[in-house]
VOPAGU-2260 file (C-alpha; in pm, 1 decimal, decimal comma):
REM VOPAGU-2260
SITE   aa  ch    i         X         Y         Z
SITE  UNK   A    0      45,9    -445,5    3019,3
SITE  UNK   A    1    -208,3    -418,6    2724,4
SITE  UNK   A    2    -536,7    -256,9    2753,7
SITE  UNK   A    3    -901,3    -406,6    2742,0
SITE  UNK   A    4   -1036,4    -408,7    2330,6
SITE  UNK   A    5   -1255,6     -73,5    2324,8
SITE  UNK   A    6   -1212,3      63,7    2669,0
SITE  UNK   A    7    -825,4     105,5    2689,3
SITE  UNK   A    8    -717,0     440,1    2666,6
SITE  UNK   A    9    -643,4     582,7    2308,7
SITE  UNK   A   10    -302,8     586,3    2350,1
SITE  UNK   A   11    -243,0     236,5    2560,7
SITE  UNK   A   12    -127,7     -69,1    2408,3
SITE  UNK   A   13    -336,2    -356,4    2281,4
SITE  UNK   A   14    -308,1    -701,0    2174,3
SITE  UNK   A   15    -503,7    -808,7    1896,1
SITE  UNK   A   16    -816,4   -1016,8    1962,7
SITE  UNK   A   17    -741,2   -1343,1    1721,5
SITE  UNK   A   18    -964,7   -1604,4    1783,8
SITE  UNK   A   19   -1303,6   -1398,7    1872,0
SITE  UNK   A   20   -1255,6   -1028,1    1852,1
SITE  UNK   A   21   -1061,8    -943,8    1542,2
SITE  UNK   A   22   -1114,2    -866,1    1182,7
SITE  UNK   A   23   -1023,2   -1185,0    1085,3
SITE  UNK   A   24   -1276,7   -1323,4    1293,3
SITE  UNK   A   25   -1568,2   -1144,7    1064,9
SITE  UNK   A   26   -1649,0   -1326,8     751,2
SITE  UNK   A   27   -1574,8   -1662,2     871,7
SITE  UNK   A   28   -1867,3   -1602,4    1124,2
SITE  UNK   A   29   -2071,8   -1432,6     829,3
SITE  UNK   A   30   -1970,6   -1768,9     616,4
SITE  UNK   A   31   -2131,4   -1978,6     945,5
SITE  UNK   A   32   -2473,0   -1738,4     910,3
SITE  UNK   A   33   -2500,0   -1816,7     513,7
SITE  UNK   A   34   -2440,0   -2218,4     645,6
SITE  UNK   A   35   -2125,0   -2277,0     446,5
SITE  UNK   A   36   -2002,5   -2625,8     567,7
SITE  UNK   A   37   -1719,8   -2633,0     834,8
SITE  UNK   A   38   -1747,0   -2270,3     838,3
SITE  UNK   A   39   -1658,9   -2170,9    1275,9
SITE  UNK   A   40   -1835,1   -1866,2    1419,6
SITE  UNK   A   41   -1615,3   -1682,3    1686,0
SITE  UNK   A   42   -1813,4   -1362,8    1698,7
SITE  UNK   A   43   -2155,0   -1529,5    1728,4
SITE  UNK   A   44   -2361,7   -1374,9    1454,6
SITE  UNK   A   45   -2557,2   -1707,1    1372,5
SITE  UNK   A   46   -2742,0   -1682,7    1686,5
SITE  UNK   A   47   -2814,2   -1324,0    1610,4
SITE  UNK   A   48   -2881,1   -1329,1    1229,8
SITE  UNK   A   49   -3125,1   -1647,8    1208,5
SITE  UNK   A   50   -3303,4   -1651,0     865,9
SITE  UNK   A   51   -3047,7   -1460,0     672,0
SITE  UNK   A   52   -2945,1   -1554,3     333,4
SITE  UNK   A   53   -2784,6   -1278,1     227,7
SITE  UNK   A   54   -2488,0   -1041,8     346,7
SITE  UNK   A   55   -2319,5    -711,6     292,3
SITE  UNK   A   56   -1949,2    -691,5     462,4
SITE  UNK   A   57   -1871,1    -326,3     441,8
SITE  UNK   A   58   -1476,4    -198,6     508,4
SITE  UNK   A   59   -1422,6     151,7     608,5
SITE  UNK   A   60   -1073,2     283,6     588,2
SITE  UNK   A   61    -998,9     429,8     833,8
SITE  UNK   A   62   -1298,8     428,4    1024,0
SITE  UNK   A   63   -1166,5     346,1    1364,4
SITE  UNK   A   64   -1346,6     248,3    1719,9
SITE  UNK   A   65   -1207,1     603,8    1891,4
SITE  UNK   A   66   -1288,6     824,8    1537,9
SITE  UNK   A   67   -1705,4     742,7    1575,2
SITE  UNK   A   68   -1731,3     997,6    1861,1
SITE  UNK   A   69   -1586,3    1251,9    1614,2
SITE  UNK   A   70   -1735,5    1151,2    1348,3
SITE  UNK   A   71   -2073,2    1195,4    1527,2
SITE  UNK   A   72   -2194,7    1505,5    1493,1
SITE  UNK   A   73   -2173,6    1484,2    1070,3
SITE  UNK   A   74   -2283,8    1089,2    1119,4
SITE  UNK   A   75   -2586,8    1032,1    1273,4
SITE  UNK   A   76   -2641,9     722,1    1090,1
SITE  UNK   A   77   -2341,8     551,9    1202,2
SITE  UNK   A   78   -2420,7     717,1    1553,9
SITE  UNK   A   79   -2724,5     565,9    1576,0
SITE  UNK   A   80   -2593,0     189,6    1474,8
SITE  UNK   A   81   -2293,5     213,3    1652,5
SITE  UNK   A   82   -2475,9     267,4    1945,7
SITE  UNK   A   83   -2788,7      32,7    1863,3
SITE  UNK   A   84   -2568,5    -234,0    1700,9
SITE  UNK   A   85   -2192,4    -190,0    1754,2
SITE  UNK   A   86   -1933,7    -325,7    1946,3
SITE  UNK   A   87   -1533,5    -330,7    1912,4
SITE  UNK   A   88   -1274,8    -544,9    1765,8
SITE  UNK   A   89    -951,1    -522,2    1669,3
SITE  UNK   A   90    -724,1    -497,5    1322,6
SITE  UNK   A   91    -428,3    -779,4    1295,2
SITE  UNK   A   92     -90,1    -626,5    1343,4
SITE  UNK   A   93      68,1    -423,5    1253,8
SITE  UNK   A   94    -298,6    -225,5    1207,9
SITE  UNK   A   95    -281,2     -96,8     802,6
SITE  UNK   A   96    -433,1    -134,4     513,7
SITE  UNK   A   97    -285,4    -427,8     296,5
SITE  UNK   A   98    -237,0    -653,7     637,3
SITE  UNK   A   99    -564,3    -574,5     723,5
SITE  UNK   A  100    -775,1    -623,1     406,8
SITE  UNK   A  101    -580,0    -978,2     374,6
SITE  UNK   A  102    -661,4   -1077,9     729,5
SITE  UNK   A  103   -1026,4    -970,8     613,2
SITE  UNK   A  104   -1033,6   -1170,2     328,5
SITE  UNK   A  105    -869,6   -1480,1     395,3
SITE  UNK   A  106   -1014,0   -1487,1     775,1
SITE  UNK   A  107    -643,4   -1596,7     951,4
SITE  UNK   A  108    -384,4   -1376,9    1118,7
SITE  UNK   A  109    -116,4   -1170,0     973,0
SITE  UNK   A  110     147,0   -1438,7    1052,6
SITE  UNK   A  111     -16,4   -1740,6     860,3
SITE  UNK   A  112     -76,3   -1494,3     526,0
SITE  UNK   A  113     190,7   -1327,1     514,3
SITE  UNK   A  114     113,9    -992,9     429,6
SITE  UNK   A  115     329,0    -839,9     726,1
SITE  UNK   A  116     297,0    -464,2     680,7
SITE  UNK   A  117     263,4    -177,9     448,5
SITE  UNK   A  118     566,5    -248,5     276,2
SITE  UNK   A  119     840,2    -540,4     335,6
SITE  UNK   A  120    1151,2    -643,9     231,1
SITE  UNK   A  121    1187,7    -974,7       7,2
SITE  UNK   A  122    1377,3   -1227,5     152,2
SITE  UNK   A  123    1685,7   -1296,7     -21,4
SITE  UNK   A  124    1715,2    -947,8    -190,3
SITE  UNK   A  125    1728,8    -585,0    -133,2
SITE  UNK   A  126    1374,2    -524,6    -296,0
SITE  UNK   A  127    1118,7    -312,3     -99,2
SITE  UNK   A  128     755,7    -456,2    -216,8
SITE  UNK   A  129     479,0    -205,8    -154,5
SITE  UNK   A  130     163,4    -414,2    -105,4
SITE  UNK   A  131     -39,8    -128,7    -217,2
SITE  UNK   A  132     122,7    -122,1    -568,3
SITE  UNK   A  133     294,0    -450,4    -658,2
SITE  UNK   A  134     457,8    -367,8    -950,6
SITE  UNK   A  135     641,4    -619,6   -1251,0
SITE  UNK   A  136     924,0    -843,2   -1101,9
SITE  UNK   A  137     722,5    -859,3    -783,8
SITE  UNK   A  138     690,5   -1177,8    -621,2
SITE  UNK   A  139     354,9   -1369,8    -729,0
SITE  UNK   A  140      20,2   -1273,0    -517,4
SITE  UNK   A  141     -63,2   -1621,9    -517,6
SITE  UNK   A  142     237,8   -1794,7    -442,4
SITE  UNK   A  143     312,1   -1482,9    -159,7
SITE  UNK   A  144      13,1   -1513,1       4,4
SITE  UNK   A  145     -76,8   -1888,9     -68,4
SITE  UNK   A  146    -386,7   -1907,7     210,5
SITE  UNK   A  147    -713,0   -1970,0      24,3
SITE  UNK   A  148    -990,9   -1690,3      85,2
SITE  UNK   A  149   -1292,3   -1678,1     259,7
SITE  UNK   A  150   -1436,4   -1603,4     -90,2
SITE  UNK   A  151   -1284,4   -1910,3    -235,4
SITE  UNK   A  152   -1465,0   -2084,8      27,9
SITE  UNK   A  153   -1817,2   -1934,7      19,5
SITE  UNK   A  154   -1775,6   -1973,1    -349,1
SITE  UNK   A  155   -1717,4   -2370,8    -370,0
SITE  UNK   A  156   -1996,9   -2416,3    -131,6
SITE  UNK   A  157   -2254,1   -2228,6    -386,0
SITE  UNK   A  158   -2237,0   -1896,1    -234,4
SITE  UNK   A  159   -2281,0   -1628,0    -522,3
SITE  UNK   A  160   -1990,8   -1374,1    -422,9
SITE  UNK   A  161   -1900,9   -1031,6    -548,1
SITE  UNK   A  162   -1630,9    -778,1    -475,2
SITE  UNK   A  163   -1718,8    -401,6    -449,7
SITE  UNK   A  164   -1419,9    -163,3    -468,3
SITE  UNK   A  165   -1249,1      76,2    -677,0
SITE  UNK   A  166   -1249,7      14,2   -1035,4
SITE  UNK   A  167    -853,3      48,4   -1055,7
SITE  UNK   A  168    -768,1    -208,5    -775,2
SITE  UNK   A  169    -930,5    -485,0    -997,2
SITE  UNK   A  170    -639,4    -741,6   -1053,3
SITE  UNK   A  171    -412,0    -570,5    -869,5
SITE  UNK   A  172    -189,8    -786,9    -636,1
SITE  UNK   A  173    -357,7    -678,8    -328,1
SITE  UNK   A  174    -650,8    -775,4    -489,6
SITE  UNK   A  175    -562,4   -1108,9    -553,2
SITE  UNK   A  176    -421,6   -1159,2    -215,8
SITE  UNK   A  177    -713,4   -1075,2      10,4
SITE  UNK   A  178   -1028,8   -1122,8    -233,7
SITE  UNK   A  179    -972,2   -1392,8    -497,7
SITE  UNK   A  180   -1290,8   -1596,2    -561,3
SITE  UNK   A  181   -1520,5   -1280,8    -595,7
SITE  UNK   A  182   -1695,8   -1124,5    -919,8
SITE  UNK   A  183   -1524,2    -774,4    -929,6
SITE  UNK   A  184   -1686,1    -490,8    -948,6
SITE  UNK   A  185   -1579,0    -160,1    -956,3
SITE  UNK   A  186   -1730,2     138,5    -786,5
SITE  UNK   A  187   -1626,8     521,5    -744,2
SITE  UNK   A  188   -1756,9     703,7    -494,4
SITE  UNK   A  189   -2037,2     626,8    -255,6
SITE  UNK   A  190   -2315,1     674,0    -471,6
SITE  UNK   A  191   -2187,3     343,5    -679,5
SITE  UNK   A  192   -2079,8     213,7    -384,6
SITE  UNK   A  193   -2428,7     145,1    -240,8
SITE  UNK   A  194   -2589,7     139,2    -626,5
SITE  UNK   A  195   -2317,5    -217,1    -702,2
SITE  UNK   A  196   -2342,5    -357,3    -375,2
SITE  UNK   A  197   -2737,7    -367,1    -335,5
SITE  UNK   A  198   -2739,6    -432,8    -700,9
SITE  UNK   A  199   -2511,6    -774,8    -656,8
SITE  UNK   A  200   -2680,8    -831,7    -258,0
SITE  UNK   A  201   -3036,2    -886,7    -480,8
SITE  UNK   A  202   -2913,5   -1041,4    -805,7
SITE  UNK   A  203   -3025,2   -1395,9    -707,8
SITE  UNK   A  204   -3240,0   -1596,6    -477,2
SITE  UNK   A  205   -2972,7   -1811,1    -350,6
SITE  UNK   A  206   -2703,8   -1755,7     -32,7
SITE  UNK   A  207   -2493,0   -1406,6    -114,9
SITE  UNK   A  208   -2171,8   -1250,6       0,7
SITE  UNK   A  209   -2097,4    -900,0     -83,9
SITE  UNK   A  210   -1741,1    -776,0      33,5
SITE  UNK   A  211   -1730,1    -381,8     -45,5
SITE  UNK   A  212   -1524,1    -104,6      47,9
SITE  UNK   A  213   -1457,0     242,6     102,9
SITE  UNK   A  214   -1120,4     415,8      85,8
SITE  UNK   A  215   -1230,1     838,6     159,4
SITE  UNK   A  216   -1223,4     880,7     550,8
SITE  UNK   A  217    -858,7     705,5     551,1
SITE  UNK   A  218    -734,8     957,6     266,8
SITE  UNK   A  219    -812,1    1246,5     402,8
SITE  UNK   A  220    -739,7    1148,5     713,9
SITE  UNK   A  221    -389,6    1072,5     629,8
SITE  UNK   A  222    -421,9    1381,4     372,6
SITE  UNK   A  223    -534,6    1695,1     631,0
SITE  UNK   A  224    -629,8    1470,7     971,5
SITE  UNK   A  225    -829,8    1355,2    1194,7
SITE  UNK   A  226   -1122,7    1563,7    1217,3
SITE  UNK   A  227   -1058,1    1848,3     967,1
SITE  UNK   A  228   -1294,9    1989,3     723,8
SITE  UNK   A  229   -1200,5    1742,3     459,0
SITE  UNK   A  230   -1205,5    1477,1     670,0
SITE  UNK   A  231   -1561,6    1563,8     798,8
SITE  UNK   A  232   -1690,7    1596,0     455,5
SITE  UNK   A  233   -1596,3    1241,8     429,5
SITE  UNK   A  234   -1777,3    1115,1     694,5
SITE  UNK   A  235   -2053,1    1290,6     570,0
SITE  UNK   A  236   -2047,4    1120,2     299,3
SITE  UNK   A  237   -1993,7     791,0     404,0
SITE  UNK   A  238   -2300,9     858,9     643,6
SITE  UNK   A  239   -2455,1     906,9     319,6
SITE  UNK   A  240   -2374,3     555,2     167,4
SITE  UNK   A  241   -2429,8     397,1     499,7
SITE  UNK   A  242   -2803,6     518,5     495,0
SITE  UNK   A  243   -2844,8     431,4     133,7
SITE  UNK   A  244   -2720,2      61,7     216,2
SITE  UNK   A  245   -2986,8      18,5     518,2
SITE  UNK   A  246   -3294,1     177,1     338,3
SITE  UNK   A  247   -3230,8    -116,5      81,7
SITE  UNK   A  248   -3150,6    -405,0     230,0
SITE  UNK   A  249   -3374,5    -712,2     188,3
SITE  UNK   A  250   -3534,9    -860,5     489,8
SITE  UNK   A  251   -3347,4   -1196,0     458,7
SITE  UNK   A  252   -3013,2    -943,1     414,1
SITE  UNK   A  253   -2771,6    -823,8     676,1
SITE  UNK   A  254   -2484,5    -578,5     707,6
SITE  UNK   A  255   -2237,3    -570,3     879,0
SITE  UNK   A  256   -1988,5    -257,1     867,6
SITE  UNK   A  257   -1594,4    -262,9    1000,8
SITE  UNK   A  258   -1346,0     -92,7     932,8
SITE  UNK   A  259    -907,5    -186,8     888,9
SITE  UNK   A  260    -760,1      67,5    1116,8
SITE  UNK   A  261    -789,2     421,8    1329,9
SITE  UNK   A  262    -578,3     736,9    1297,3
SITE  UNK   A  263    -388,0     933,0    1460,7
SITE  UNK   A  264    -243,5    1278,7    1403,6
SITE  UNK   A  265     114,8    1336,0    1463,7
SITE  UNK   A  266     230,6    1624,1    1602,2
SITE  UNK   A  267     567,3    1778,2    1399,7
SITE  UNK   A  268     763,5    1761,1    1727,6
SITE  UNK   A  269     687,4    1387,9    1772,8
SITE  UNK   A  270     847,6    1306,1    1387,7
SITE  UNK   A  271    1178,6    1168,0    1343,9
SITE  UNK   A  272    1362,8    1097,6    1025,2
SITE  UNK   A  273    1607,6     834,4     993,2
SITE  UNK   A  274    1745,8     950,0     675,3
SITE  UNK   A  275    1904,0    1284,3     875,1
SITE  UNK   A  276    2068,0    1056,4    1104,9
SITE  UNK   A  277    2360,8     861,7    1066,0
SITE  UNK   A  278    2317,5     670,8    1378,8
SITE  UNK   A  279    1983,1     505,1    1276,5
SITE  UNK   A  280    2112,3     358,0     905,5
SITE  UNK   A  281    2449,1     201,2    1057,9
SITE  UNK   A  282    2430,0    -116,0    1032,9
SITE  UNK   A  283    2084,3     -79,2     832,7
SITE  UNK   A  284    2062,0    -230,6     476,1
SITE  UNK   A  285    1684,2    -232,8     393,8
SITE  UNK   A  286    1413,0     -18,3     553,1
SITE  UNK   A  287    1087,8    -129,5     516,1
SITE  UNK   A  288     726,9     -81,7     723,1
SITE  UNK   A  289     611,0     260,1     757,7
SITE  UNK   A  290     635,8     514,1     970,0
SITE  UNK   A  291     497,6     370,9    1296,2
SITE  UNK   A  292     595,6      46,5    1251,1
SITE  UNK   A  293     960,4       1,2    1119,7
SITE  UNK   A  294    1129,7    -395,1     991,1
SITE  UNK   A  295    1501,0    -330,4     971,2
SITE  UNK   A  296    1739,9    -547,7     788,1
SITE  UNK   A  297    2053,7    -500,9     893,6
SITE  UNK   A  298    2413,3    -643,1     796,3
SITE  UNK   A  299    2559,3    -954,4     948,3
SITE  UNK   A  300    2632,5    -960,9    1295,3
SITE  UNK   A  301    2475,7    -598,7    1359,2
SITE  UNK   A  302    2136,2    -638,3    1512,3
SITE  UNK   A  303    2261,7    -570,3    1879,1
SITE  UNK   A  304    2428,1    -257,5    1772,9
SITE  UNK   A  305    2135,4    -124,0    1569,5
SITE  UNK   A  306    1879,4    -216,7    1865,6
SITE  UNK   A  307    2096,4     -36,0    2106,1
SITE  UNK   A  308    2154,3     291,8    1909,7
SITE  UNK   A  309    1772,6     342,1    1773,5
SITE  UNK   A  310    1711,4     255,7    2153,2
SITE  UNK   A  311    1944,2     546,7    2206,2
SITE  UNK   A  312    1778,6     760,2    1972,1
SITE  UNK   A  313    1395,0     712,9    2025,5
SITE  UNK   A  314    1386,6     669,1    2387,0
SITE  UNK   A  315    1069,8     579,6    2526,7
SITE  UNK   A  316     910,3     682,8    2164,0
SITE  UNK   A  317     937,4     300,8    2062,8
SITE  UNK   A  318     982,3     -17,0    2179,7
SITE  UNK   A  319    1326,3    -154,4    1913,8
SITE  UNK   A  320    1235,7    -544,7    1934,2
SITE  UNK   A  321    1412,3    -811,9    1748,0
SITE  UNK   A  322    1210,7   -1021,1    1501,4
SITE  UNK   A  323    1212,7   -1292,0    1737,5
SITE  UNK   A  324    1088,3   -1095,6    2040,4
SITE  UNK   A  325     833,7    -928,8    1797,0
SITE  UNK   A  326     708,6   -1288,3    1653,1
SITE  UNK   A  327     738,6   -1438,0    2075,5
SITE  UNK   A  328     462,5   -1108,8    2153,8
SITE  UNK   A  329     214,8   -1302,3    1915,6
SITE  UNK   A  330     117,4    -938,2    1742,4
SITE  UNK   A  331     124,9   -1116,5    1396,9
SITE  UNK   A  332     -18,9   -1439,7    1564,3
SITE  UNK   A  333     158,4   -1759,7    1492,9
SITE  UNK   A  334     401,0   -1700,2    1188,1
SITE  UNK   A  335     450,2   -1937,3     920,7
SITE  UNK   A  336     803,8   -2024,6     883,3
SITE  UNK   A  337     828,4   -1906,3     525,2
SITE  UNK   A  338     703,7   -1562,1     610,0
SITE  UNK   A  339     956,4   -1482,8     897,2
SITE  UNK   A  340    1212,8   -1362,8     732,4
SITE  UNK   A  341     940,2   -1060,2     510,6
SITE  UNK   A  342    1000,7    -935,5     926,4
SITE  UNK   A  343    1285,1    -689,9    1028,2
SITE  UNK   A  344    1585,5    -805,9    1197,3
SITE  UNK   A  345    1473,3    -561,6    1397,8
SITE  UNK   A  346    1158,8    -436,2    1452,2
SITE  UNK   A  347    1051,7     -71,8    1600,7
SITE  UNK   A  348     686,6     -12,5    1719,6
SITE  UNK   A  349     640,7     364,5    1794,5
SITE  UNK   A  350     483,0     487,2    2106,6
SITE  UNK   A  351     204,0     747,0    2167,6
SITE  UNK   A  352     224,8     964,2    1892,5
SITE  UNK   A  353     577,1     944,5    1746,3
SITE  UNK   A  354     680,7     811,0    1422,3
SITE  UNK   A  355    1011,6     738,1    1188,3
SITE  UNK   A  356     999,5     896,1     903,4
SITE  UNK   A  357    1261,1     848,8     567,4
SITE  UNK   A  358    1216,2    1163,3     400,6
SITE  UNK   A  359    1478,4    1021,0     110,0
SITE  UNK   A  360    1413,1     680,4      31,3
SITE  UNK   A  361    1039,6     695,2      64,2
SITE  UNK   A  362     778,5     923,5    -183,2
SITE  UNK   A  363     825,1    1283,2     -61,0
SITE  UNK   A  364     442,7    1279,6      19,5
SITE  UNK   A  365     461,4    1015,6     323,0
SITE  UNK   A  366     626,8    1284,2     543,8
SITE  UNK   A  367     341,4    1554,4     431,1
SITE  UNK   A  368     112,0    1333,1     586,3
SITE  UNK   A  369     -96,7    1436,5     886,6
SITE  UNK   A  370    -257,2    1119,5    1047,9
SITE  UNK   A  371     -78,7     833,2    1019,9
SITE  UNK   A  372    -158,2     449,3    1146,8
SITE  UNK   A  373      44,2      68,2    1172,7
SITE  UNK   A  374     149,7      46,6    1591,5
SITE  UNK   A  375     -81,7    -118,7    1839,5
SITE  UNK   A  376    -247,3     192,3    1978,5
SITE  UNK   A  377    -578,6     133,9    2066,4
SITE  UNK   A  378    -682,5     460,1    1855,1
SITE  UNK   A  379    -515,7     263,3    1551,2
SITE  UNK   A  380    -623,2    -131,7    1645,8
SITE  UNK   A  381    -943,1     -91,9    1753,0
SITE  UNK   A  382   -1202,7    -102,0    1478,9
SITE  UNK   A  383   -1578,6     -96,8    1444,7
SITE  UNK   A  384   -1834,5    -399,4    1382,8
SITE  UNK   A  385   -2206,7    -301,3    1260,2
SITE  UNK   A  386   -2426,7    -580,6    1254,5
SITE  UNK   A  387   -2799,0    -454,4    1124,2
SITE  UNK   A  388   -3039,9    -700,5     985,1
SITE  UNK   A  389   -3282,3    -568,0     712,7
């Protein structure tokens, strides 16, 4: 039993909304409003965005559906549009950062790009490939996630389209992946932020795509949680930015604000560690995934025995699935056969607020974290869309 997108409880189950209510579903439809040929509109904005010529996609990190009413009372801007001009979607699964900002980008599902999780393991080796970092000997961005971009798209059909991020993740893998066929420029803080995105949103007279984001409320989120001081700070900030990007929009502009993911905090009580015990790496080869949403690769022959003793173990903390009940629950949407195998043998979704840590074979600073994010929570899948016309 799954819960409705933005009224299920924080802590219930949801599916994700492909087709109509999902991050992926956002810049096709913004692609439909600038009149890029063949270009489908599942969340409607044409109808509600006549006239525009020019758009602003702003990512949040972070910023998820359930955090806004926490965020309020250092956010009154967002407040005020959530409640004037928002309404909820959902992130692909499993609900972090590199799946999401691919979905994003290329405007498809998880399962037909390929960019299944936080980190995975490559098929055919033991080789853990963080999507965040993508290091030498990695496999090819191109080649691993070969679906063409919504960029790509607006571009051929005479779009002028620019990329707004960091200045270090330009030509990074992850970059590649999710926004090839944007100008790239890079922007610390929120200040630039606004400055380079209403900078490229006016450059010229003709249709315009800006795809910018913000990485602060999801890193100190992770870093000190949900609603600390740090955290707040951020949100202050990003209220900041948010204001900045209305007061100059153009009146044939629009902007539309989302987000990849929620948080949540988790509790030290609800942690467990699979490196301390013996019964969760028998049988286990590869870990990969993070902590709320674990792909094991196990030896030959083993996957009954390792889904029986983590089912052991965790209890009702998790649901243990095999890849092929995981892929049959149509989280990751229809998977491309090439991509199954970057999926566990065995795949563990935590519960509530539990997670799996691996306090030895991943960075020491994962298990320092606070909030954490990747299950199908709606605190963690449900995400934010702003639509405000200038």
């Amino acid at each position: 039993m799954t819960g409705l997108i933005g009224r299920a409880r924080p802590l219930e189950v949801v599916a994700p909304g492909y087709g109509g209510g999902s991050l992926a579903d956002v810049l096709p439809s913004a692609l439909a409003v600038l009149g890029v040929p063949g270009a489908t509109d599942p969340l409607g904005l044409a109808a509600e965005l006549p006239g525009v010529r020019r758009i602003a996609v702003l990512l949040v990190d972070g910023l998820g559906w359930y955090q806004i009413p926490t965020a309020a009372p250092y956010a009154p801007t967002l407040t005020g549009l959530t409640a004037a001009a928002g309404r909820p979607l959902t992130s692909g699964f499993p609900s972090t950062t590199p799946t999401s900002l691919v979905t994003l980008g290329t405007g498809v599902a998880p399962g037909a790009h390929g960019v299944l999780g936080f980190t995975v393991c490559v098929p055919g080796t033991e080789r853990v490939l963080n999507h965040i970092e993508w290091r030498d000997g990695d496999p090819d961005p191109l080649r691993w996630q070969p679906v063409p971009t919504q960029l790509e798209r607006a571009r051929a059909a005479g779009v002028a389209v620019t990329v707004v991020s960091r200045p270090e993740f330009g030509g990074t893998g992850l970059t590649l992946a999710a926004n090839r066929g944007g100008d790239y420029r890079g922007a610390a803080g929120v200040d630039a932020v606004a400055a380079t995105t209403l900078a490229a949103l006016t450059a010229g007279p003709g249709p315009t795509l800006v795809s910018a984001y913000h990485p602060d409320v999801d890193r100190h989120g992770h870093l000190s949680g949900v609603d600390s001081l740090p955290w707040r700070v951020a949100v202050t900030e990003l209220d900041g930015l948010l204001a900045r990007l209305l007061d100059g929009l153009p009146p044939d502009a629009a902007l539309l604000v989302t987000a990849d993911h929620g948080q949540l905090d988790i509790p030290a009580g609800d942690r467990f560690d699979l490196d301390t015990d013996p019964r969760l790496t028998d049988g286990v080869r590869v870990v990969a995934g993070e902590p709320r949403v674990r792909y094991l690769h196990v030896a030959p022959g083993a996957t009954a025995d390792v889904v029986a003793a983590w089912s052991a173990v965790l209890g009702t903390a998790a649901r243990v699935l095999t890849r092929e009940e995981a892929v049959a629950s149509g989280r990751f949407g229809p998977v491309a056969t090439d991509h199954l195998d970057r999926i566990g043998d065995v795949v563990v979704v935590c519960n509530d607020t539990f997670a799996v840590l691996a306090s030895r074979s991943e960075p020491p600073m994962v298990s320092r974290l606070v909030a954490f994010h990747g299950a199908d929570t709606a605190a963690e899948m449900t995400i934010p869309l702003l639509v405000v016309r200038g």
